[in-house]
C-alpha positions in Angstrom: -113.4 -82.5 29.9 -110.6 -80.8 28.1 -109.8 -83.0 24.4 -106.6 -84.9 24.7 -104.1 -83.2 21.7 -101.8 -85.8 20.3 -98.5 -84.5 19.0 -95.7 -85.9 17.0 -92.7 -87.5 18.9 -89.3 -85.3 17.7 -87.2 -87.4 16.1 -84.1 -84.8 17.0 -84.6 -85.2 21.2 -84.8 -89.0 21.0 -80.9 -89.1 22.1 -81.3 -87.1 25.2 -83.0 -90.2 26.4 -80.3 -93.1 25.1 -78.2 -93.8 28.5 -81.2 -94.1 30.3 -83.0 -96.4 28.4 -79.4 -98.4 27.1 -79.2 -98.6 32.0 -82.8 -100.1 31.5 -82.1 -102.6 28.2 -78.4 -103.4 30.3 -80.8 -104.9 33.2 -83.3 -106.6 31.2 -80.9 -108.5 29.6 -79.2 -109.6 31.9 -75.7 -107.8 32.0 -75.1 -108.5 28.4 -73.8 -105.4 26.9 -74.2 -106.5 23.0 -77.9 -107.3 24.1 -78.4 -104.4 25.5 -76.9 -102.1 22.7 -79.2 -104.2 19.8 -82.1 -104.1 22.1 -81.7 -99.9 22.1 -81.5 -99.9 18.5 -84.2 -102.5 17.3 -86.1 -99.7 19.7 -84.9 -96.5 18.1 -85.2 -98.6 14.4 -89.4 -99.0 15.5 -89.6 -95.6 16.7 -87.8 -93.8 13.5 -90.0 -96.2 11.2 -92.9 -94.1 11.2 -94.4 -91.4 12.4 -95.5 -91.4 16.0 -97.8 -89.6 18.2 -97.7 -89.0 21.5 -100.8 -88.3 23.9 -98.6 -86.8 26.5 -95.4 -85.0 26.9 -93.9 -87.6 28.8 -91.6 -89.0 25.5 -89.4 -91.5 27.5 -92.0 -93.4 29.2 -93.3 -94.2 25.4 -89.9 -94.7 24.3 -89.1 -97.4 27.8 -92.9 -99.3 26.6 -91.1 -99.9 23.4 -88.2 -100.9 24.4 -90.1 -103.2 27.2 -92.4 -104.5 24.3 -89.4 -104.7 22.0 -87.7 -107.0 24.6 -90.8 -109.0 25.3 -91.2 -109.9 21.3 -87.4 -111.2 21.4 -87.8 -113.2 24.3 -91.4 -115.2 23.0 -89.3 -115.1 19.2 -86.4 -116.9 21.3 -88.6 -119.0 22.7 -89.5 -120.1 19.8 -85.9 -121.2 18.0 -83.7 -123.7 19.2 -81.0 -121.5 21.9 -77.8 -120.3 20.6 -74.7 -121.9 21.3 -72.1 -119.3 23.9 -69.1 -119.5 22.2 -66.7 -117.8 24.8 -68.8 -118.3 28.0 -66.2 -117.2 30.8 -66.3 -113.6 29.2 -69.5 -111.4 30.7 -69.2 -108.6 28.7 -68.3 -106.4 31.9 -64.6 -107.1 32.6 -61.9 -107.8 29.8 -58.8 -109.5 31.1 -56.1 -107.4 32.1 -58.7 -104.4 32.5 -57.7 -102.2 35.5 -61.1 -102.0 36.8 -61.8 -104.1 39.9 -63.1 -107.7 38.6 -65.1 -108.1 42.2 -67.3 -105.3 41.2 -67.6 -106.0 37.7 -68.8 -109.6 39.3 -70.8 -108.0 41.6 -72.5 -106.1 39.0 -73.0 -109.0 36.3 -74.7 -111.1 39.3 -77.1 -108.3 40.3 -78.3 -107.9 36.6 -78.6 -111.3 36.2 -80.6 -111.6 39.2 -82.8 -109.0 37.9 -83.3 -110.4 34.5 -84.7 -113.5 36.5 -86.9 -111.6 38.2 -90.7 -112.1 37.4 -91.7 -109.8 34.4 -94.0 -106.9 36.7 -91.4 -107.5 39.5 -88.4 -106.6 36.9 -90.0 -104.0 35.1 -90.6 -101.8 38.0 -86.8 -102.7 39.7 -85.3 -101.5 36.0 -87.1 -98.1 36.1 -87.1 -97.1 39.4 -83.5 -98.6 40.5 -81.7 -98.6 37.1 -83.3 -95.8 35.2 -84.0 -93.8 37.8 -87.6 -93.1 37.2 -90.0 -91.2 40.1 -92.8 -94.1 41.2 -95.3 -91.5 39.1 -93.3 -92.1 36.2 -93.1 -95.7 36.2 -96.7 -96.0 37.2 -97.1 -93.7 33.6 -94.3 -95.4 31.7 -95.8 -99.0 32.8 -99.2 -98.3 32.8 -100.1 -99.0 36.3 -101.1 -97.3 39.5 -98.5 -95.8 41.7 -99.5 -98.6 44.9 -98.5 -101.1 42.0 -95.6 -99.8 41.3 -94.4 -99.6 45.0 -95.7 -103.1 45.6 -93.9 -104.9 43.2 -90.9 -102.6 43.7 -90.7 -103.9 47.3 -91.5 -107.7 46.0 -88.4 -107.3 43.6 -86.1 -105.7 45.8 -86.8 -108.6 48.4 -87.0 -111.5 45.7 -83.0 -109.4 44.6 -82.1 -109.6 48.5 -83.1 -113.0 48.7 -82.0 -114.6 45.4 -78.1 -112.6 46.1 -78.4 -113.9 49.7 -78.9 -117.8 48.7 -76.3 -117.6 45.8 -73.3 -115.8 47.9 -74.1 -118.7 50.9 -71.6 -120.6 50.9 -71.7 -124.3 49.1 -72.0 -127.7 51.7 -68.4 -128.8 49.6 -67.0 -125.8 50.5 -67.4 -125.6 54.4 -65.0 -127.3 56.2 -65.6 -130.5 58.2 -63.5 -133.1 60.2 -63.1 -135.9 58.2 -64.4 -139.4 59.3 -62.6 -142.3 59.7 -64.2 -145.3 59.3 -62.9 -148.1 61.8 -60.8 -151.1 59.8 
């Protein structure tokens, strides 16, 4: 059996990889775009603090683990501190007033994110990098240390848990269907 080689991860290529994993950070928190731009660079600050090395050449599925693991260590240090308090809460991050770009979309957009950030964790991890970063299943199967039937099962579990979870919040509310009022006799 041929001896795995470990080499070092290049320090100089690590930006040909930033959009797709700021697409994956953007869906596992939720939308948020300040999130998701401090979860990118708490990742890049881990990678750049030492030396790493890599067993094989894939260098973004190690750098998508960190950021996974990076997000998973905020989430349980969250946990663990009383929740911040939203101080402008109808702003989403996606859609500034008076900005020309469509506001249903942008809705549209911050709902499906959020959607997959409530997804459970093995159900959202394989949505954000085959959806949202684009990965082949072989590659999230590599980047997420699973096998490939995994990958594809809880791909189709989140995709239907997404379909279903849109489908009940876009239904429209018992107030707001229209009835005939009752009249009660004197």
């Amino acid at each position: 059996m041929p001896e795995e080689r470990s080499r070092p991860l290049d320090p100089q290529h690590l930006g040909d990889h930033l959009d797709r994993l700021y697409r994956a950070a953007l869906a596992l928190c939720g939308g948020h775009r300040a999130d998701a731009e401090d979860l990118v660079q708490e990742t890049y600050a881990r990678v750049l603090a030492r030396p790493r090395f890599l067993r094989h050449d894939d260098d973004l599925a190690y750098l998508l683990r960190v950021l996974r693991n990076t997000f998973l260590n905020r989430v349980r240090s969250e946990r663990r501190r009383p929740a911040p308090v939203e101080l402008d809460a109808e702003r989403d991050g996606l859609a500034r007033p008076g900005d020309p770009r469509h506001p249903e979309a942008a809705l549209e957009v911050a709902e499906l994110l959020a959607a997959i950030a409530a997804l459970p964790g093995d159900q959202r991890d394989a949505v954000v990098a085959i959806d949202i970063v684009g990965l082949s299943y072989r590659e999230a199967a590599r980047a997420l240390r699973a096998k490939e039937a995994t990958i594809t099962t809880r791909l189709h579990r989140g995709r239907a848990r997404l379909a279903e979870n849109l489908a009940v919040s876009r239904a429209p509310s018992p107030s707001t269907t229209t009835a005939a009022p009752r009249h009660r006799p004197r």
